[in-house]
C-alpha positions as a Markdown table, in Angstrom:
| # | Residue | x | y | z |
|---|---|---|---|---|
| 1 | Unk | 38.7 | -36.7 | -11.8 |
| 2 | Unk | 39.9 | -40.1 | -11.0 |
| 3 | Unk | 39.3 | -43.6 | -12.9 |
| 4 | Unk | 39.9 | -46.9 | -12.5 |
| 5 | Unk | 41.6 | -50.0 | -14.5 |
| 6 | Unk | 38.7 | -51.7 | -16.5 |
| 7 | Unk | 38.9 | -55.4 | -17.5 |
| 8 | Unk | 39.1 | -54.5 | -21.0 |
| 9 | Unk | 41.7 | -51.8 | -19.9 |
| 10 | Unk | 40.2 | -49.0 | -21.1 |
| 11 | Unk | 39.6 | -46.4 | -17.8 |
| 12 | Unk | 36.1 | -45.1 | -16.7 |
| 13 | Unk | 35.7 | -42.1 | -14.6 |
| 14 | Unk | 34.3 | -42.2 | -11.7 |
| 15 | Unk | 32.4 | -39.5 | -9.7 |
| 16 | Unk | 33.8 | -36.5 | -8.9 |
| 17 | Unk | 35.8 | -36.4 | -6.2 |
| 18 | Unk | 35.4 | -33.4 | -4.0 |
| 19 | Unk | 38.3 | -32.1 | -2.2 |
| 20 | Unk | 40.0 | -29.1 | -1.0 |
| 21 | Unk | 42.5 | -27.8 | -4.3 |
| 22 | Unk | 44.7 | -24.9 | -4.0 |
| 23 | Unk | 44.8 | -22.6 | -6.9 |
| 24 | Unk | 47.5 | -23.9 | -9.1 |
| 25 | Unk | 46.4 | -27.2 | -9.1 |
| 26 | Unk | 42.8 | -26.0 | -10.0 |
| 27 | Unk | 44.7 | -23.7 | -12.7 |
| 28 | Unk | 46.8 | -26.9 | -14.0 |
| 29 | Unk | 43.3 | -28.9 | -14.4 |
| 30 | Unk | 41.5 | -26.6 | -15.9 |
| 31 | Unk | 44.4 | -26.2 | -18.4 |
| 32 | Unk | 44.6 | -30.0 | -19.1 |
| 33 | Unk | 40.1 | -30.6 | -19.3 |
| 34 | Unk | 40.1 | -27.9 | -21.7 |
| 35 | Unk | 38.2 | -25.2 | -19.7 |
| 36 | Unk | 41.2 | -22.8 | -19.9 |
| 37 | Unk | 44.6 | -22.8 | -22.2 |
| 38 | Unk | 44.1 | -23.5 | -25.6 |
| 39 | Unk | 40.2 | -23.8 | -26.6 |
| 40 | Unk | 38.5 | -25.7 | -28.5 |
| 41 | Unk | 37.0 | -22.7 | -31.0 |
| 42 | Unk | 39.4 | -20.6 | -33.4 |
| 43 | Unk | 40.0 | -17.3 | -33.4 |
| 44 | Unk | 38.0 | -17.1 | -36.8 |
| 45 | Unk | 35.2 | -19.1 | -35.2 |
| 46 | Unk | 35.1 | -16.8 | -32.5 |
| 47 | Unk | 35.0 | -13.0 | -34.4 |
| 48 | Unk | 32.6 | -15.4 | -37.0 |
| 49 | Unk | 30.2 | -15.8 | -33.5 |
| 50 | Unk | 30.3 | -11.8 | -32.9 |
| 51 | Unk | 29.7 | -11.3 | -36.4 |
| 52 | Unk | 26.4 | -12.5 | -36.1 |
| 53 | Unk | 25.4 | -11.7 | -32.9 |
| 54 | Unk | 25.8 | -7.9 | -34.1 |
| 55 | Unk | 24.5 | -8.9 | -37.4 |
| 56 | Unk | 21.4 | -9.9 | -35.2 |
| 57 | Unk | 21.5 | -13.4 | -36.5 |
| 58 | Unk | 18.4 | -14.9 | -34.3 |
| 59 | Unk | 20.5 | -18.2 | -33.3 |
| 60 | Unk | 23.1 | -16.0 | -31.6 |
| 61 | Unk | 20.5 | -14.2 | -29.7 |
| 62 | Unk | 20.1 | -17.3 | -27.3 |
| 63 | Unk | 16.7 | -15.4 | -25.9 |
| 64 | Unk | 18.0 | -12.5 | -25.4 |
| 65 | Unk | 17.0 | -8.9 | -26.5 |
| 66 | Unk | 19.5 | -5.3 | -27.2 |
| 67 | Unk | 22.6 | -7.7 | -26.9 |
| 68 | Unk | 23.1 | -7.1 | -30.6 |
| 69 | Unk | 23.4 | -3.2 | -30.0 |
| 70 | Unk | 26.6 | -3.2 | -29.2 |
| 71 | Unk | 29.8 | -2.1 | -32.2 |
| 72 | Unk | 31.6 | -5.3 | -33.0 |
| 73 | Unk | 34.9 | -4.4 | -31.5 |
| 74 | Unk | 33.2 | -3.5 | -27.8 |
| 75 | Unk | 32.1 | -7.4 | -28.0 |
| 76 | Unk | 35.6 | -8.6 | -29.0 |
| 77 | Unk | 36.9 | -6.4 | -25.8 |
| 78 | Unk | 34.2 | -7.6 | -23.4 |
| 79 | Unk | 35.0 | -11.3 | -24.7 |
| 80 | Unk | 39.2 | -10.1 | -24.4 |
| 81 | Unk | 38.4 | -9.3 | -20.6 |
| 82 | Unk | 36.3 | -12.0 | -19.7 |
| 83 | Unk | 38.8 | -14.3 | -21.2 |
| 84 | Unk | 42.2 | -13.1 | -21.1 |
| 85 | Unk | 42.4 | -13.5 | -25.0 |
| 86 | Unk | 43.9 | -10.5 | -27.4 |
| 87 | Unk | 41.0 | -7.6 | -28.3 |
| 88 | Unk | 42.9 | -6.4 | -31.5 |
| 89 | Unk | 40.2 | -7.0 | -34.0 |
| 90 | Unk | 43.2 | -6.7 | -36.7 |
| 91 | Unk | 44.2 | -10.4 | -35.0 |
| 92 | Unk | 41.4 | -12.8 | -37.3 |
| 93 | Unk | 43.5 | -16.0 | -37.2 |
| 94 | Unk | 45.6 | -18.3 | -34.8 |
| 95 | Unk | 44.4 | -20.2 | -31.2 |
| 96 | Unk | 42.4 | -18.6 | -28.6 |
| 97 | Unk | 43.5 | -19.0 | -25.2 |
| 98 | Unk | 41.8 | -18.9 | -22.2 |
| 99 | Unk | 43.4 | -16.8 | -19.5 |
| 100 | Unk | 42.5 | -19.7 | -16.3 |
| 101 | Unk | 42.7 | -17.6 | -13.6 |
| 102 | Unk | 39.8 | -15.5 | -15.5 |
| 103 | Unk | 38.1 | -18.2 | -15.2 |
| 104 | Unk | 39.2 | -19.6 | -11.9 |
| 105 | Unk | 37.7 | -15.7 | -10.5 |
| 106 | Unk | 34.5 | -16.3 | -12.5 |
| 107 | Unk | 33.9 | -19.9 | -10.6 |
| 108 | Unk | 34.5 | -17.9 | -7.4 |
| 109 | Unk | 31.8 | -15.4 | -8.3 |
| 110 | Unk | 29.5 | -18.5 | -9.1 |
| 111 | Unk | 30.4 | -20.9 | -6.6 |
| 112 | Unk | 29.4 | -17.6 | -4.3 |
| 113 | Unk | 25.9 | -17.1 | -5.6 |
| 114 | Unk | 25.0 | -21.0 | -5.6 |
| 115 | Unk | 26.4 | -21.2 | -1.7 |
| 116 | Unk | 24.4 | -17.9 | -1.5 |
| 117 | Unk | 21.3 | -20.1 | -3.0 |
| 118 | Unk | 21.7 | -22.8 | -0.6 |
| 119 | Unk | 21.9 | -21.0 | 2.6 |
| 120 | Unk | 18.5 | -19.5 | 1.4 |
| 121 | Unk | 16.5 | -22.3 | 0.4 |
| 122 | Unk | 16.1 | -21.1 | -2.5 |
| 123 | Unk | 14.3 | -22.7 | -5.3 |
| 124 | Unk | 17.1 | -23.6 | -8.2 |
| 125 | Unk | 16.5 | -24.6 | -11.9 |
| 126 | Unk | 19.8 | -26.2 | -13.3 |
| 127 | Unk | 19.4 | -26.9 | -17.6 |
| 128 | Unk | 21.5 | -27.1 | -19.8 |
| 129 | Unk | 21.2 | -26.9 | -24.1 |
| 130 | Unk | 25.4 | -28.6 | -24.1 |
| 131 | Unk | 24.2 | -32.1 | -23.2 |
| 132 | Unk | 27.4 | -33.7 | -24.3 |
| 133 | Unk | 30.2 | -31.6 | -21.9 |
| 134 | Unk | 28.3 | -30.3 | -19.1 |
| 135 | Unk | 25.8 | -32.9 | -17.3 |
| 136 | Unk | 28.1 | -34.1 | -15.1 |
| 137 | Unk | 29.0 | -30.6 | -13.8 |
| 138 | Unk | 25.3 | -29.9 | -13.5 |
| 139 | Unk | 24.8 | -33.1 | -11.8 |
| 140 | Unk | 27.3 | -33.0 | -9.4 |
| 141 | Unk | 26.7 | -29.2 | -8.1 |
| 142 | Unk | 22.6 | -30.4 | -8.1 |
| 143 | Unk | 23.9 | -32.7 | -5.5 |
| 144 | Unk | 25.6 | -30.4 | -3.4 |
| 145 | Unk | 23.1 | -27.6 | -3.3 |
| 146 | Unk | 20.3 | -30.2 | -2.2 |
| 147 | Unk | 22.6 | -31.4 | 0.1 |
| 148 | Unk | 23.5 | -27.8 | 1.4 |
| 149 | Unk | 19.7 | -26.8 | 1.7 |
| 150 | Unk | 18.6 | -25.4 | -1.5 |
| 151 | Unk | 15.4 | -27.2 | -3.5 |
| 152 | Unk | 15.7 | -28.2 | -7.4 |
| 153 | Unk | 12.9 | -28.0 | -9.5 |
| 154 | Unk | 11.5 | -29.0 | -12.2 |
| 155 | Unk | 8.9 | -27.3 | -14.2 |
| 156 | Unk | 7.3 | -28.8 | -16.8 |
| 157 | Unk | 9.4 | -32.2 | -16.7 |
| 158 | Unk | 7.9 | -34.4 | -19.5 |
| 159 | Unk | 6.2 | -31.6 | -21.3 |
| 160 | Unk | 6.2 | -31.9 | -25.1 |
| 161 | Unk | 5.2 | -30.0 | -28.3 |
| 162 | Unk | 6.2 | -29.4 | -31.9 |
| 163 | Unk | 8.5 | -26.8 | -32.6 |
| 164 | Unk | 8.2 | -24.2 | -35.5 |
| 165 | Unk | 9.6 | -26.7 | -38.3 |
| 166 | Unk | 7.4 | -29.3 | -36.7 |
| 167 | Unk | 9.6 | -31.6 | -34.7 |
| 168 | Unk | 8.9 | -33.1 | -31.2 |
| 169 | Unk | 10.2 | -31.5 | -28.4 |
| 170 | Unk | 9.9 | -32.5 | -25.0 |
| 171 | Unk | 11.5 | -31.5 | -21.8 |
| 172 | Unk | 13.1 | -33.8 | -19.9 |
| 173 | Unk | 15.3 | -34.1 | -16.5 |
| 174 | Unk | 18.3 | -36.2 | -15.4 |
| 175 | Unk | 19.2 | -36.0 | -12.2 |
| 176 | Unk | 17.6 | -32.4 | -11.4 |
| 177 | Unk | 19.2 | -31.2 | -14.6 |
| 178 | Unk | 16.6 | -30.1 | -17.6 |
| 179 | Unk | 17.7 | -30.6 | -20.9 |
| 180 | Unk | 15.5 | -30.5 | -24.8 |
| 181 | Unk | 14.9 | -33.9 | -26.3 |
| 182 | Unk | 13.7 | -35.2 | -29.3 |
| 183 | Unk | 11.6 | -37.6 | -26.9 |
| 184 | Unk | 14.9 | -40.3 | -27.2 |
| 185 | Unk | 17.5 | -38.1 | -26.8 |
| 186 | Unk | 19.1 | -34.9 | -25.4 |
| 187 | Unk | 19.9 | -32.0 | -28.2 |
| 188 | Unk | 22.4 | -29.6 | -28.1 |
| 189 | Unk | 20.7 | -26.1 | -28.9 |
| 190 | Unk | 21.1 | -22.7 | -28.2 |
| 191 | Unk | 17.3 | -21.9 | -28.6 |
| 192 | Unk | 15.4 | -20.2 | -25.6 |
| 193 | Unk | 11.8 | -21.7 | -26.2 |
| 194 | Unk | 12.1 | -24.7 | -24.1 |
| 195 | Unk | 13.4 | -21.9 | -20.8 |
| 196 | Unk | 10.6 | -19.8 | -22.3 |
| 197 | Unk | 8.2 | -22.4 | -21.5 |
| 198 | Unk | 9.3 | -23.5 | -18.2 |
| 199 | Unk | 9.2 | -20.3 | -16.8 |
| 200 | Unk | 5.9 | -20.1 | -17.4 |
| 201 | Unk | 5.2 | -22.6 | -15.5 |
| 202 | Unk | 7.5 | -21.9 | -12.5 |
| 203 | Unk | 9.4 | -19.3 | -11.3 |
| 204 | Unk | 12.6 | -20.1 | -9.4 |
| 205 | Unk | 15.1 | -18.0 | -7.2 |
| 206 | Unk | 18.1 | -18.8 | -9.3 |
| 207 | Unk | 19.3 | -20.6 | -12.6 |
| 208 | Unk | 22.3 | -22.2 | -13.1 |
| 209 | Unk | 22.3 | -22.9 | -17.2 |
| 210 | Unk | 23.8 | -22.3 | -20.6 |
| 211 | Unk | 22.8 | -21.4 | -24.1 |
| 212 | Unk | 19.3 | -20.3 | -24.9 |
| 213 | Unk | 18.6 | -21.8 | -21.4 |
| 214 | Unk | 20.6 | -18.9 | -19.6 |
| 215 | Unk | 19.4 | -16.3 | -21.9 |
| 216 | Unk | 15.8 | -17.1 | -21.3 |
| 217 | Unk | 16.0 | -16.7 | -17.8 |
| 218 | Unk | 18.6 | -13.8 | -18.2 |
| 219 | Unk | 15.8 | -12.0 | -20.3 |
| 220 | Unk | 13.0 | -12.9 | -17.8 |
| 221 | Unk | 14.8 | -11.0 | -14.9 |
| 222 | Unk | 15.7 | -13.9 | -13.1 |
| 223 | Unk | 18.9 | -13.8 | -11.4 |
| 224 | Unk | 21.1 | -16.6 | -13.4 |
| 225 | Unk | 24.5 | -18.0 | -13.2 |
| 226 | Unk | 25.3 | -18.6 | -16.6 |
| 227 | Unk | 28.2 | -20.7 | -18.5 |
| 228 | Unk | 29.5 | -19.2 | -21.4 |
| 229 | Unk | 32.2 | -20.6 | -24.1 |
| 230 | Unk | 34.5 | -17.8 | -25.4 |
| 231 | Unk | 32.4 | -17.9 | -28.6 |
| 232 | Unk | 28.8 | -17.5 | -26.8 |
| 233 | Unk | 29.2 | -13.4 | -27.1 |
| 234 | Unk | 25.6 | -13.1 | -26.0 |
| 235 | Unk | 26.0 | -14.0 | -22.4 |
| 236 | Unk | 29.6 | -12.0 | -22.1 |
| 237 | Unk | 27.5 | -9.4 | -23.3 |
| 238 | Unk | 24.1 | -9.7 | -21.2 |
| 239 | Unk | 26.5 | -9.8 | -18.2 |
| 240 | Unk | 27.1 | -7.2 | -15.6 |
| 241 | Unk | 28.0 | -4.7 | -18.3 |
| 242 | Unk | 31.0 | -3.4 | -16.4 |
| 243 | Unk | 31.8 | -7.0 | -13.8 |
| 244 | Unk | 35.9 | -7.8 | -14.8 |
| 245 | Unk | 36.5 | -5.0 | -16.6 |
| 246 | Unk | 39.5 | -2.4 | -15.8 |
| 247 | Unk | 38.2 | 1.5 | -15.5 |
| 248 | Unk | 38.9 | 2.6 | -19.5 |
| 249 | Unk | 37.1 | -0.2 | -20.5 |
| 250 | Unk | 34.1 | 0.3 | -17.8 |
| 251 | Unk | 34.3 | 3.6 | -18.8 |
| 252 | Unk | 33.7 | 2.6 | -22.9 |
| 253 | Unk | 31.3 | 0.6 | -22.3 |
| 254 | Unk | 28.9 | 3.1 | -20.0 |
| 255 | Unk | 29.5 | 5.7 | -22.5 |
| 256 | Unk | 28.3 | 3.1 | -25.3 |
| 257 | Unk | 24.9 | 2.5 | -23.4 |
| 258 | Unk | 24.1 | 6.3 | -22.6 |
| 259 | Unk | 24.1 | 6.5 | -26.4 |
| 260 | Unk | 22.2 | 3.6 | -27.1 |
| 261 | Unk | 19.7 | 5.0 | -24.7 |
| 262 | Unk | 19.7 | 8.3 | -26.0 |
| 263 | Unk | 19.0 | 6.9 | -29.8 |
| 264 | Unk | 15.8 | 4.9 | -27.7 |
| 265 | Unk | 17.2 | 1.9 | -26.8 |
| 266 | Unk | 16.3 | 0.6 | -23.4 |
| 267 | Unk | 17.6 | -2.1 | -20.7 |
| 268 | Unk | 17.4 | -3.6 | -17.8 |
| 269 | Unk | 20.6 | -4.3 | -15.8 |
| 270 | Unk | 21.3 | -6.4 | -12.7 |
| 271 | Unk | 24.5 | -4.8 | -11.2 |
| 272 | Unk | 26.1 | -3.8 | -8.1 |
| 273 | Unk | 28.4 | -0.8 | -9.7 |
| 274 | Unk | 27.7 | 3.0 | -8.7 |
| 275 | Unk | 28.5 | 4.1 | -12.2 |
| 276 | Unk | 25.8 | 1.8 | -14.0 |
| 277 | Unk | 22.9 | 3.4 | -10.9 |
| 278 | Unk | 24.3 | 6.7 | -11.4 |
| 279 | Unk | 23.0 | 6.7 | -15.8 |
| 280 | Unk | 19.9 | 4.5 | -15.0 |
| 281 | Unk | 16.3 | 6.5 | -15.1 |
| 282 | Unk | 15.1 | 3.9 | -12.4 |
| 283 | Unk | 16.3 | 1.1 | -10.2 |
| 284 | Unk | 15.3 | -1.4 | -8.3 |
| 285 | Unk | 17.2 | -2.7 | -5.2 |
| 286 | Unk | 16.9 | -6.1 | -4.1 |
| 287 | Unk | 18.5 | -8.0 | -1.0 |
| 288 | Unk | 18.4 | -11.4 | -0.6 |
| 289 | Unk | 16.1 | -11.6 | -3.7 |
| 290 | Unk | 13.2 | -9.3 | -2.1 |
| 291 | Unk | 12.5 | -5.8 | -3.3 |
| 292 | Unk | 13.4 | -3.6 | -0.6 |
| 293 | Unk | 13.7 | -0.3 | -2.6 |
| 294 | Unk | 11.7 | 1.0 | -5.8 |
């Protein structure tokens, strides 16, 4: 990001400037921004988040349903291989860091799916329940997919109710990018009502979100890039179930859902793996977001 000298000389950032960055120095930033190297949440705070996702504490849920199914230590080592952190549940203190060339391969699997979304045309809905970190992001990849052919939209924009403990919600958008408000302000949450609601309303091609935002559209079927911070265990786990992982752990995690299922559990998957199609009672193929198979 670059800045420039302010009278008072304090530095402002400027826009984003886009470029062409090789690896490393995408690996250095990402190390110096925070968004790889040594986070910003604990290693307490992170086995405290899985703790009460498999706890089924309702906040953790973020929308979702069956993410809370899974033993505590599968979590940890779906977390461990989407990060690049340590999945010895014996290890409860010390720094968690951030493996960035995970996360550098995750961008590439986004960045993918959005370019994917704007050869299409398709019809985007960008939100985001982290108001304070991520609008800029948001923002700035809005920009480029309506520049690149795809179409923002905004359901519901200005819609507003009271929640369950009576306070005034209303949805609100900021440059294509939906966010909750207390009608003055954008909150952080991690609830799934305000996605919930929008969906209702419309129903777009892809959604590019976080928190309860991600999870709502997750859980509605809709095919959504999601951000996730290593202590968000419910989008780790409502990923591809097997996406990153090496062949033992694939293999753990499979065997953990034919038992699930066999005790009555159910789900519904989005993946591309053989081994998840071969277990499933049903599937439904889909190419360029149309049904072609049932």
């Amino acid at each position: 990001m670059a800045s420039k000298p302010q009278p008072s000389g304090v530095t402002e950032p400027d826009e984003w400037v886009r470029g062409t960055f090789d690896r490393e120095t995408i690996r250095a930033a990402l190390v110096d921004g925070g968004g790889a190297g040594v986070n910003a949440h604990d290693r307490p705070n992170v086995m405290w988040k899985i703790k009460r996702l498999v706890e089924g504490d309702p906040v953790s849920q973020f929308g979702l349903t069956g993410v809370n199914t899974l033993p505590f230590e599968e979590v940890l080592g779906l977390i461990a291989d989407a990060a690049g952190i340590d999945p010895d549940p014996s290890i409860r203190h010390g720094l968690v860091i951030v493996d960035p060339d995970k996360v550098i391969d995750a961008l590439e699997v986004a960045g993918d799916r959005l370019a994917e979304a704007a050869a299409l045309g398709e019809r985007v809905l960008i939100a985001t329940g982290h108001p304070a970190g991520l609008p800029l992001l948001y923002q700035a990849v809005g920009s480029l997919l309506i520049e690149s052919g795809a179409k923002l939209i905004r359901p519901l924009e200005g819609h507003t109710w009271n929640d369950d403990e009576g306070r005034r919600r209303q949805i609100r958008y900021f440059r294509g990018m939906a966010t909750l408000t207390d009608r003055a302000s954008p909150i952080h949450t991690h609830g799934s009502e305000a996605m919930e609601r929008m969906l209702e309303d419309q129903t777009p091609d892809l959604v590019f979100a976080d928190h309860g935002f991600a999870g709502a559209a997750i859980e509605a079927g809709i095919d959504t890039v999601s951000i996730a911070d290593v202590n968000d265990p419910a989008l780790v786990v409502a990923d591809e179930p097997t996406a990153e992982l090496d062949t033992a752990a694939a293999e753990r995690v499979l065997v953990a859902m034919e038992e699930l299922a066999a005790s009555g559990v159910g789900f519904v998957i989005s993946s591309h793996d053989p081994r998840v199609m071969a277990i499933a009672d049903g599937f439904i193929r889909l190419q360029q977001g149309r049904v072609v198979e049932a």
